[in-house]
C-alpha positions as protocol buffer text, in pm:
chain_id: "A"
residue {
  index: 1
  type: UNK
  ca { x: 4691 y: 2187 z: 4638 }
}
residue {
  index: 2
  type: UNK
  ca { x: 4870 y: 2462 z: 4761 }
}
residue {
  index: 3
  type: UNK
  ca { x: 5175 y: 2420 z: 5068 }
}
residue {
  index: 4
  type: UNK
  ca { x: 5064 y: 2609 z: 5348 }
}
residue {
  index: 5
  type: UNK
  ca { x: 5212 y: 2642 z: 5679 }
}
residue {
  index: 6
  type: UNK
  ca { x: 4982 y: 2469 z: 5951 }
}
residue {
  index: 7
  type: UNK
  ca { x: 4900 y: 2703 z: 6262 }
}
residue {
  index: 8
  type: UNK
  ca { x: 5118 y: 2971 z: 6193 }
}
residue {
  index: 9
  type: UNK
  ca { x: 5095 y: 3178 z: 6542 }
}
residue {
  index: 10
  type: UNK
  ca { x: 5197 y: 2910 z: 6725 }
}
residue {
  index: 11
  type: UNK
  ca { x: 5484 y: 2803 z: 6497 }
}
residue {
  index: 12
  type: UNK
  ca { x: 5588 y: 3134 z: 6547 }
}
residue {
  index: 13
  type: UNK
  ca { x: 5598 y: 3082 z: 6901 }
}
residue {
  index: 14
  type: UNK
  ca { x: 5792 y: 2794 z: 6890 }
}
residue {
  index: 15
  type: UNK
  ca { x: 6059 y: 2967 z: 6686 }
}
residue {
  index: 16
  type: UNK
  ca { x: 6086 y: 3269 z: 6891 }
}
residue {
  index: 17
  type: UNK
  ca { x: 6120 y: 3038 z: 7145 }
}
residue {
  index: 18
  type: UNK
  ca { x: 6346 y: 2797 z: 6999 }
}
residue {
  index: 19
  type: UNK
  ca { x: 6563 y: 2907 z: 6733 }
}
residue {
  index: 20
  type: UNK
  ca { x: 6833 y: 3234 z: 6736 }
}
residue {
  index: 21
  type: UNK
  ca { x: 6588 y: 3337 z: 6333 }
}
residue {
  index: 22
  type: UNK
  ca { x: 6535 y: 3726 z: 6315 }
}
residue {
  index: 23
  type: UNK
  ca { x: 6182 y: 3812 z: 6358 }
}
residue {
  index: 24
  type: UNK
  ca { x: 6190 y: 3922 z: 5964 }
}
residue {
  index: 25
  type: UNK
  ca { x: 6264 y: 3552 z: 5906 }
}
residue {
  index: 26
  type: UNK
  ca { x: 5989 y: 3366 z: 6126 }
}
residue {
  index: 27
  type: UNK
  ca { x: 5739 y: 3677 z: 5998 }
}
residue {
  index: 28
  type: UNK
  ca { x: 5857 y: 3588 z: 5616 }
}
residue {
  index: 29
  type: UNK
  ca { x: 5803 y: 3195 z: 5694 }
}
residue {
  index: 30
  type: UNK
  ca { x: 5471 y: 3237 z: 5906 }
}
residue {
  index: 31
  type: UNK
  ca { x: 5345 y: 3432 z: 5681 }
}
residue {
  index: 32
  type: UNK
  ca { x: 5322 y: 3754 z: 5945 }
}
residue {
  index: 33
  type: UNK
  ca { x: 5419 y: 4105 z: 6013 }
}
residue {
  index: 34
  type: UNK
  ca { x: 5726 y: 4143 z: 6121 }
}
residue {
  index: 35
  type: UNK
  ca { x: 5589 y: 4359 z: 6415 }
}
residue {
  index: 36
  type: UNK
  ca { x: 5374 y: 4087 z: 6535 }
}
residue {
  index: 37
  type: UNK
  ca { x: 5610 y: 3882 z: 6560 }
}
residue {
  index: 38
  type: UNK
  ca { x: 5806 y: 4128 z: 6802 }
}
residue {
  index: 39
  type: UNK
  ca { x: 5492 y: 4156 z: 7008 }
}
residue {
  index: 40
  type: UNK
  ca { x: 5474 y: 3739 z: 7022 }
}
residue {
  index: 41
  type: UNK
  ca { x: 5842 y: 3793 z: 7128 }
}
residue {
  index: 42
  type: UNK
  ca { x: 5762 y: 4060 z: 7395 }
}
residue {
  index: 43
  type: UNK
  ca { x: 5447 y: 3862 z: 7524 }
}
residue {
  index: 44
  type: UNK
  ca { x: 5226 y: 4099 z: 7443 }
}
residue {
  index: 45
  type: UNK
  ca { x: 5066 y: 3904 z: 7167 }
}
residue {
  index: 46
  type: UNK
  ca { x: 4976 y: 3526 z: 7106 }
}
residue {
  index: 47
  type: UNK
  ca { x: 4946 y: 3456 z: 7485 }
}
residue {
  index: 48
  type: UNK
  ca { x: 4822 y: 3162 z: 7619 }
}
residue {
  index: 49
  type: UNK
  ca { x: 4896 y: 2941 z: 7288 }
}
residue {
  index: 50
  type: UNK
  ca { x: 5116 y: 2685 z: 7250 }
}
residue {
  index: 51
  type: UNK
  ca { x: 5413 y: 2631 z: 7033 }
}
residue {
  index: 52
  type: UNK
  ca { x: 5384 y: 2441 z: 6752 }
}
residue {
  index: 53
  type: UNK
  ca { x: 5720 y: 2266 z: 6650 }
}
residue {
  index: 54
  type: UNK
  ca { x: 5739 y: 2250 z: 6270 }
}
residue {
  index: 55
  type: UNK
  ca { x: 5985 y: 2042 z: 6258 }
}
residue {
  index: 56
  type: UNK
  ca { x: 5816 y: 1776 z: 6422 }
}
residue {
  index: 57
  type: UNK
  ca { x: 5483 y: 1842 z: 6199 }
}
residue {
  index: 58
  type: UNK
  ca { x: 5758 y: 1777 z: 5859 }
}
residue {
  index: 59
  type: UNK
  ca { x: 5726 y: 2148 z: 5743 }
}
residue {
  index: 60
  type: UNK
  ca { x: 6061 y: 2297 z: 5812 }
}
residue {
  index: 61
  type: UNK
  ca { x: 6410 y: 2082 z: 5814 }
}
residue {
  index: 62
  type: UNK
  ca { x: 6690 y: 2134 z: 6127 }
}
residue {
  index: 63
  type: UNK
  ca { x: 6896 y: 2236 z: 5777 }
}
residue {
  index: 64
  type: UNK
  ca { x: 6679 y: 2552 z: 5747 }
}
residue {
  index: 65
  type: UNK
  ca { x: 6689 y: 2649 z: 6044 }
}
residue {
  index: 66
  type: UNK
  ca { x: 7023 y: 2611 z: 6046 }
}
residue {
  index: 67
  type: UNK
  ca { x: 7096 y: 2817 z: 5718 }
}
residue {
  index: 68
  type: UNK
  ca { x: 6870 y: 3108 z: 5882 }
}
residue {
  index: 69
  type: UNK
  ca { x: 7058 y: 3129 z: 6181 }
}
residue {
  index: 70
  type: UNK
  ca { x: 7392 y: 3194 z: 6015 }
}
residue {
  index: 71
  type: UNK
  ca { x: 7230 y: 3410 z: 5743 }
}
residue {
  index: 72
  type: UNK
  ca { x: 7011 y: 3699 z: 5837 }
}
residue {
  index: 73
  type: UNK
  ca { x: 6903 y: 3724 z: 5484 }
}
residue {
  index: 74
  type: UNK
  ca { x: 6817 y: 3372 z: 5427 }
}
residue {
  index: 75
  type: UNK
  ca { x: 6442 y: 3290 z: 5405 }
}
residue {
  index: 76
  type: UNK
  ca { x: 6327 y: 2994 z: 5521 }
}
residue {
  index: 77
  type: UNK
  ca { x: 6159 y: 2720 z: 5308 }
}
residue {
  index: 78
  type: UNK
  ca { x: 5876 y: 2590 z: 5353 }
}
residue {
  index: 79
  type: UNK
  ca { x: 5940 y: 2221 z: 5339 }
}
residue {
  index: 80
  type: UNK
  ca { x: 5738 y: 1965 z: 5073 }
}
residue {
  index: 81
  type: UNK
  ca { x: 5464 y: 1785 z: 5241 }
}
residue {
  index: 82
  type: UNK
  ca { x: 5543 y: 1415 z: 5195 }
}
residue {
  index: 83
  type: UNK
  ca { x: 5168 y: 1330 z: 5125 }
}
residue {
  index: 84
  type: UNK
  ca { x: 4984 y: 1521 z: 4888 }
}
residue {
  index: 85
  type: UNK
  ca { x: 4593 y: 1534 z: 4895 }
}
residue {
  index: 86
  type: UNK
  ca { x: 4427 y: 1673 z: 4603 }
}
residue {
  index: 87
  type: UNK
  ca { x: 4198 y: 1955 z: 4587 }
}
residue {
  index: 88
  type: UNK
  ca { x: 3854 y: 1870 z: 4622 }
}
residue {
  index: 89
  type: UNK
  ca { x: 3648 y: 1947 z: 4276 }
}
residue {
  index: 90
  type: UNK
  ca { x: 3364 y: 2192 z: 4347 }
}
residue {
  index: 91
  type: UNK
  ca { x: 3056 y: 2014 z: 4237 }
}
residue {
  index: 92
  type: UNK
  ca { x: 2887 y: 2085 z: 3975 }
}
residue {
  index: 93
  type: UNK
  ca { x: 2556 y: 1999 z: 3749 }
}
residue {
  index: 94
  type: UNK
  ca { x: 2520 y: 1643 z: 3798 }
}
residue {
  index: 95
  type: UNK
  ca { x: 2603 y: 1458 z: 3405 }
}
residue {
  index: 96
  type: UNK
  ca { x: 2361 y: 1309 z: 3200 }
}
residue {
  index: 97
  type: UNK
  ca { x: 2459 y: 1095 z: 2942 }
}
residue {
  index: 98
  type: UNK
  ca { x: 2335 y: 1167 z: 2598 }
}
residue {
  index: 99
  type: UNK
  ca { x: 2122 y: 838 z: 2570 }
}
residue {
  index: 100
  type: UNK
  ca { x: 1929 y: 945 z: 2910 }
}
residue {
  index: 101
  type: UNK
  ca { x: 1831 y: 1313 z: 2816 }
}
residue {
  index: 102
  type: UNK
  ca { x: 1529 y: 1262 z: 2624 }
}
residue {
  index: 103
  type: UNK
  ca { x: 1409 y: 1083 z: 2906 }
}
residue {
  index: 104
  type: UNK
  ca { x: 1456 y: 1391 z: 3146 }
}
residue {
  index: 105
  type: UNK
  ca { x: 1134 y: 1556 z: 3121 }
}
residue {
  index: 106
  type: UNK
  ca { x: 932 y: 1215 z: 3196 }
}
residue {
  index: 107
  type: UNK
  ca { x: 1156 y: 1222 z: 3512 }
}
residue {
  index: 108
  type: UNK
  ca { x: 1077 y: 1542 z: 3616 }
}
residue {
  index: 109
  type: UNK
  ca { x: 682 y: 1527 z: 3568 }
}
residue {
  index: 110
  type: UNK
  ca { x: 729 y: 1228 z: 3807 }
}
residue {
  index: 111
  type: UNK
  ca { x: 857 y: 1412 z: 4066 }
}
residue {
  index: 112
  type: UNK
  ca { x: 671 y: 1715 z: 4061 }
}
residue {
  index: 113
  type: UNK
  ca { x: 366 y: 1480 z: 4126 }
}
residue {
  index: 114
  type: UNK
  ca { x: 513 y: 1199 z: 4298 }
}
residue {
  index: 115
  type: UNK
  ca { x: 710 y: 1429 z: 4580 }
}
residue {
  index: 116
  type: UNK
  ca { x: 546 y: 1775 z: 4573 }
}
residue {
  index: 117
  type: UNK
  ca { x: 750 y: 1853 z: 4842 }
}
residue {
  index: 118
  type: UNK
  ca { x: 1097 y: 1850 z: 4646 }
}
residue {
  index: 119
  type: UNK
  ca { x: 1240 y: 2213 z: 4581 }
}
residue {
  index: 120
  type: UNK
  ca { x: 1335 y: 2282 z: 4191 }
}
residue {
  index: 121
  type: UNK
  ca { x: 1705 y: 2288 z: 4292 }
}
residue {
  index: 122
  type: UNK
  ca { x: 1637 y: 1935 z: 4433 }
}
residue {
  index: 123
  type: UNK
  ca { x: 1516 y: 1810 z: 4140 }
}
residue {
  index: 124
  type: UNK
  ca { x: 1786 y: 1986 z: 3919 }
}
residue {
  index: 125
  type: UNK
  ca { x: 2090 y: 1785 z: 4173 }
}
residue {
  index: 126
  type: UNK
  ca { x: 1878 y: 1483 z: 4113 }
}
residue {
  index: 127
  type: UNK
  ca { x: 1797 y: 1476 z: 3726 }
}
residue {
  index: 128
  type: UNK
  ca { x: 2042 y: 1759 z: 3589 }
}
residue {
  index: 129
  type: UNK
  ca { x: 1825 y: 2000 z: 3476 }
}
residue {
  index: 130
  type: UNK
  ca { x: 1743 y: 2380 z: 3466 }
}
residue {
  index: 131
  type: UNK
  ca { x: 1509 y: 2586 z: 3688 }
}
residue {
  index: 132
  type: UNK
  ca { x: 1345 y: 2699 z: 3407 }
}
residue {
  index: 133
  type: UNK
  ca { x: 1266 y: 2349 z: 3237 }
}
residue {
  index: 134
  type: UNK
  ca { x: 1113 y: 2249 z: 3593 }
}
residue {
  index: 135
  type: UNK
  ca { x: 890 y: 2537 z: 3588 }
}
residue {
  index: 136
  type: UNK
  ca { x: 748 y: 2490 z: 3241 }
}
residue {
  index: 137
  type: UNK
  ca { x: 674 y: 2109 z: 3307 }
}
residue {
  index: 138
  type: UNK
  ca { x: 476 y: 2242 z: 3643 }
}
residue {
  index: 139
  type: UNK
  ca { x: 287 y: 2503 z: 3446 }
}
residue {
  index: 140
  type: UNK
  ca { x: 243 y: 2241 z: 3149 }
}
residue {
  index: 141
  type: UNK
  ca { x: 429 y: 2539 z: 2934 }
}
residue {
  index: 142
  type: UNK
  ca { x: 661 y: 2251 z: 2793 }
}
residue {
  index: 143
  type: UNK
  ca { x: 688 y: 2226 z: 2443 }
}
residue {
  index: 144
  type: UNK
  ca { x: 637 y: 1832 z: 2432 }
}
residue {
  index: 145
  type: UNK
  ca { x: 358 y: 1843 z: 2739 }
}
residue {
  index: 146
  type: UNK
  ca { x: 110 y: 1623 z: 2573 }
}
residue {
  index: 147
  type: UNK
  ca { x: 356 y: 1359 z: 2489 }
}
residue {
  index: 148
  type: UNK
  ca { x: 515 y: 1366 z: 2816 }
}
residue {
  index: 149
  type: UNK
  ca { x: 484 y: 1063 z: 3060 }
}
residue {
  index: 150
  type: UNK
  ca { x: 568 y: 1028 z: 3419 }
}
residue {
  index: 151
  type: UNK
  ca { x: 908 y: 782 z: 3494 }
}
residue {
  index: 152
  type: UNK
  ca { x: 1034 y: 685 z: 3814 }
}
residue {
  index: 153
  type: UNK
  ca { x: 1429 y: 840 z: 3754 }
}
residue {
  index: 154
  type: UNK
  ca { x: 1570 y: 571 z: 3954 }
}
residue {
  index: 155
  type: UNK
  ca { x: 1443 y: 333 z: 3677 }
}
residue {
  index: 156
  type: UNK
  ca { x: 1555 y: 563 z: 3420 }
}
residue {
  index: 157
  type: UNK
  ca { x: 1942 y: 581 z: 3534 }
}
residue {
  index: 158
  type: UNK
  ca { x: 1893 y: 932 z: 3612 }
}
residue {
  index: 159
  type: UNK
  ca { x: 2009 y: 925 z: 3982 }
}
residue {
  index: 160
  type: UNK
  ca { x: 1986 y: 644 z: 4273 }
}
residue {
  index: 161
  type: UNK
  ca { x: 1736 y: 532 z: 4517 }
}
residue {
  index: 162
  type: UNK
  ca { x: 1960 y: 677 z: 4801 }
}
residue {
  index: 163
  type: UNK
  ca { x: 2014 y: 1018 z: 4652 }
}
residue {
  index: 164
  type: UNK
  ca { x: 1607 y: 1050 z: 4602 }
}
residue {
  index: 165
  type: UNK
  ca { x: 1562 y: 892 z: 4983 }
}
residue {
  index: 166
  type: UNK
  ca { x: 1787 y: 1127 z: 5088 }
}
residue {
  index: 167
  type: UNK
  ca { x: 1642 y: 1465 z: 4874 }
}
residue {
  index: 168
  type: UNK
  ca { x: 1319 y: 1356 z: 4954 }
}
residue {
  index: 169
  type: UNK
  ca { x: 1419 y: 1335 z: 5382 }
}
residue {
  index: 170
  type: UNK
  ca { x: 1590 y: 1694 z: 5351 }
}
residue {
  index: 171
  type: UNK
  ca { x: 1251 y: 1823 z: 5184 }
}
residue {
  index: 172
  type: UNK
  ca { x: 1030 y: 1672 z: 5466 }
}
residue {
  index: 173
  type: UNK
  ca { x: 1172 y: 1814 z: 5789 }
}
residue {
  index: 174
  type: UNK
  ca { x: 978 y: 1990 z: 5923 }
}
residue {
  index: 175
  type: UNK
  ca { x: 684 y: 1935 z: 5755 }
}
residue {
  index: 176
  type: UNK
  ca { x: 362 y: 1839 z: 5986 }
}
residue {
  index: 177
  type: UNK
  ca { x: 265 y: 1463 z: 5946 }
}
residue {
  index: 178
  type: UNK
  ca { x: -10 y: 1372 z: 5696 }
}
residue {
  index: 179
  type: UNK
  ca { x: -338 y: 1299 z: 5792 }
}
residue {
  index: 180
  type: UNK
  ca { x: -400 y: 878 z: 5770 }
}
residue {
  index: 181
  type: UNK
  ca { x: -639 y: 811 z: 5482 }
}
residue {
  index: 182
  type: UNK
  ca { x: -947 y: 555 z: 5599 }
}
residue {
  index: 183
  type: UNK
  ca { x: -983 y: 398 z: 5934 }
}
residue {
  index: 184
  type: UNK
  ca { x: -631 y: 292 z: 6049 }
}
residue {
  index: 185
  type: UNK
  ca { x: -616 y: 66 z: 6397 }
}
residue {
  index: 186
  type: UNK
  ca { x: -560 y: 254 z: 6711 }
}
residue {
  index: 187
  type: UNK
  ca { x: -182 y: 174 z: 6881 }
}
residue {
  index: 188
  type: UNK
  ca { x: -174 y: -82 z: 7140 }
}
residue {
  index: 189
  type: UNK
  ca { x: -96 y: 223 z: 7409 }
}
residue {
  index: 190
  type: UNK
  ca { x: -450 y: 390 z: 7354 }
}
residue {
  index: 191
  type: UNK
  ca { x: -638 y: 35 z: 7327 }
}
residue {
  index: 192
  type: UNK
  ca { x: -446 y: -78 z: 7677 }
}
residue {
  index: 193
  type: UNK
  ca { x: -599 y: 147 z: 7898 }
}
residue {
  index: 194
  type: UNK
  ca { x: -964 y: 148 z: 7741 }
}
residue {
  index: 195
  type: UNK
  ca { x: -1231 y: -12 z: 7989 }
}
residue {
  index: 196
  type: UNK
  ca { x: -1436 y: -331 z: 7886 }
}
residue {
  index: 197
  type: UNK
  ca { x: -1820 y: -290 z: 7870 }
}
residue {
  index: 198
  type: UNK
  ca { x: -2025 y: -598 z: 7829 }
}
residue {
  index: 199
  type: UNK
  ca { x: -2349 y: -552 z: 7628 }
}
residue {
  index: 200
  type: UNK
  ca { x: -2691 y: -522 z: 7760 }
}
residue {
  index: 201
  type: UNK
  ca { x: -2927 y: -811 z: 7813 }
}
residue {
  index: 202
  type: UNK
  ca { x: -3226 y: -791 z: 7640 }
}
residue {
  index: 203
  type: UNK
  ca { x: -3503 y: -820 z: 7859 }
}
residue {
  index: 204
  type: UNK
  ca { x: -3620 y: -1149 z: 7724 }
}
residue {
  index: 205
  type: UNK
  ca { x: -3322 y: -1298 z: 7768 }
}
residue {
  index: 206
  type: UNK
  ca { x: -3296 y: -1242 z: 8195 }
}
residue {
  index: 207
  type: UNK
  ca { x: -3146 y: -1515 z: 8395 }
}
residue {
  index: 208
  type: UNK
  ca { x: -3403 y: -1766 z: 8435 }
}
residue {
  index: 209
  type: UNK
  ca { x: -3547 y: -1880 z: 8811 }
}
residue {
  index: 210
  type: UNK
  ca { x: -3528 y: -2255 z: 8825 }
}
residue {
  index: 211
  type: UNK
  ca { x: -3834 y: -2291 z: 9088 }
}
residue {
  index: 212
  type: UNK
  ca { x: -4052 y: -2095 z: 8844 }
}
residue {
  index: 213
  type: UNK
  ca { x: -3972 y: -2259 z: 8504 }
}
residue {
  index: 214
  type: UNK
  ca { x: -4064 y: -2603 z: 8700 }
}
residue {
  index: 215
  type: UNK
  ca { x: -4404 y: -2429 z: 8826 }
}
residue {
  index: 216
  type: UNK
  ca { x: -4488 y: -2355 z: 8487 }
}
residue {
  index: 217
  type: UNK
  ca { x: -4422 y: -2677 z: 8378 }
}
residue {
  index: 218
  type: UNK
  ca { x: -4580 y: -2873 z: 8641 }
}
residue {
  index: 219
  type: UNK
  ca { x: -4914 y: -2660 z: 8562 }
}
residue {
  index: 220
  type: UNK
  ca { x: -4898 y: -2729 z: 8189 }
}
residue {
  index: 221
  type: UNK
  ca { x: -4872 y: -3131 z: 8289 }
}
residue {
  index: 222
  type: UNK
  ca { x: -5208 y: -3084 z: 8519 }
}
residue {
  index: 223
  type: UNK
  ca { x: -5378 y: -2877 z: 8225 }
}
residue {
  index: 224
  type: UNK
  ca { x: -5300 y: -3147 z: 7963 }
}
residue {
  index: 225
  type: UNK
  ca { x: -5401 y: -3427 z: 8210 }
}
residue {
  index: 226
  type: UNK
  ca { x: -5746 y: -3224 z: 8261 }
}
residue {
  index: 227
  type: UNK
  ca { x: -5783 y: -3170 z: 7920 }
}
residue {
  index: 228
  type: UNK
  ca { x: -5749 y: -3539 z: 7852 }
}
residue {
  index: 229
  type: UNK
  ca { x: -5967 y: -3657 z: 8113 }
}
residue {
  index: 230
  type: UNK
  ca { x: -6259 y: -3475 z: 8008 }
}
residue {
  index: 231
  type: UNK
  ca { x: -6200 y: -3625 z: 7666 }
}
């Protein structure tokens, strides 16, 4: 990782400030033109910021400042940063192990019909793969299509159940909702407010008056009596 001066405006401001360096010097350590730094000395530049002590930050030593100030044609160094962080690796292809690449295509023919929704360059971050291999197991151009089976990739090794979660969240926003499939039951917030209806009666099965159902049954007593009298 290259050393590079942190906010160099305002260190400049602090040194134009602070220290007796020629503006050749502060322009030659914060890495700007000699005439700008005039204009940060004259206030017609670099107002309203604040001054950045370098010093303070660990990038320039009391002993450099020191040596500038009694040497006009001394140039400042630019002092070694204590902690080094490494540069961050672009990233590239993800690796597939030898043993795993045969089993590539089976991965990809799962996804293409498992999660439709996945873009080819999703697929290629997931699995490793080209483009053009993704296209030919779509079109069923592939040169081993009749032998080829679909295979979850997690199961394979090919990538994890969080990177496919995650591939297969980016590809959904947006998306509208699919449609349930079958009767599903209605949420509790529709089924709250829906008003109770009791079902009919049928019409033989009225409520009943008590002082008639005894009537009738007090005339089929004097119809049997008759009947067995004239017997």
């Amino acid at each position: 990782m290259a050393n590079q001066l942190l906010m160099p405006k305002a260190t400049a401001v602090w040194l134009v400030d602070n220290t007796a360096m020629s503006f050749d010097q502060i322009a030659f350590f914060c890495h700007l033109h000699p005439l700008e730094v005039r204009a940060i000395a004259d206030g017609e530049s670099a107002q309203g910021i604040k001054g950045q002590d370098p010093v303070m930050t660990g990038q320039l030593t009391r002993e450099e400042i020191a040596k500038a100030e009694a040497d006009p044609n001394y140039r400042p160094r630019l002092s070694e940063p204590k902690v080094r962080i490494p540069e961050s690796k672009r990233k590239g292809p993800r690796y597939t192990p030898l043993s795993k690449r045969q089993d590539r295509p089976n991965a990809i023919l799962w996804l293409v019909r498992n999660h439709p929704e996945l873009k080819d360059a999703q697929i290629s971050r997931l699995v490793g793969t080209t483009k053009s291999t993704i296209e030919q197991i779509r079109e069923r151009k592939h040169w081993n299509s009749a032998n080829l089976a679909p295979m979850d990739p997690v199961t394979l090794g090919l990538c994890s159940q969080i990177d496919l979660d995650l591939e297969v969240q980016r590809a959904s926003r947006g998306l509208p909702p699919q449609a349930p499939a079958g009767d599903t039951l209605l949420p509790a917030s529709m089924t709250e407010t829906l008003e109770v209806r009791r079902p009919a009666e049928p019409e033989g099965e009225k409520e009943l008056d008590a002082s008639a159902v005894f009537a009738k049954l007090t005339s089929l007593k004097r119809t049997r009596t008759d009947d067995e009298d004239e017997d």
